[in-house]
N, C-alpha and C positions, 0 to 999 in steps of 0.2 A: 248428185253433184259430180260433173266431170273432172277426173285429175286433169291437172296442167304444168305446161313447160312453157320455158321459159330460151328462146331462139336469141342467141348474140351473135352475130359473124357481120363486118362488113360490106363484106360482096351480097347484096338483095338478090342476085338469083338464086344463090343459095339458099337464102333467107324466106322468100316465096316459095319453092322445091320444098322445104320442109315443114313450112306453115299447110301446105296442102294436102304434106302428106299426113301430119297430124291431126290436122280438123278432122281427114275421113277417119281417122280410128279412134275420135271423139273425146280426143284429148282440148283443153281449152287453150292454146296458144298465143303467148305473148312474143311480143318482138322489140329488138335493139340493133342498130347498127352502129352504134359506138358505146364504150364505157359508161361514161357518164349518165345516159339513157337506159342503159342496162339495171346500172346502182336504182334507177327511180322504178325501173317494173318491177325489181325485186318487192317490191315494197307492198306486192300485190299477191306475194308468197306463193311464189307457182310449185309445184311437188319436187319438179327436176331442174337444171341449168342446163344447157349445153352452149359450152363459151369456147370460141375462137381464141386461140392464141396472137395471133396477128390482128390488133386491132389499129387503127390511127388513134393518136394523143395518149391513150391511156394503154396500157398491152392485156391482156388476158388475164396473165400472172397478177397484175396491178389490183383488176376487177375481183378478181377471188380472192385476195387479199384482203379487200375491204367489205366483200359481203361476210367472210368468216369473222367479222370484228360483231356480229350483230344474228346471224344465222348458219345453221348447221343444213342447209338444204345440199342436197346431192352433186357436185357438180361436174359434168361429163368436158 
């Protein structure tokens, strides 16, 4: 079973850039481009986070705020 992470940032070329570069080093990647969307992949308990501070509606701070109400995963 491959570890996995968990990609939030709005801008998708980011978001692709990193999904690509993960797949090749065989980690299983999930993705979010807003808050809300993020809260629901968590729910798939990926190993790591790596969360944008700069999001629309909801901000970064917000998102790790309400994943720590429920989980202790890493978050970059």
């Amino acid at each position: 079973m491959s570890q996995s992470i968990l990609i939030v940032d709005d801008e998708k070329e980011i978001v692709s850039m990193l999904y690509c570069y993960f797949s090749k080093l065989g980690y299983t990647v999930y993705t979010a481009t807003a808050g809300n969307a993020a809260l629901k992949e968590v729910e798939k308990n990926p190993d790591i986070i790596l969360l944008d501070v700069m999001l629309p509606k909801m901000s970064g701070f917000e998102v790790c705020q309400q994943i720590r109400e429920f989980s202790d995963v890493p978050i970059i």
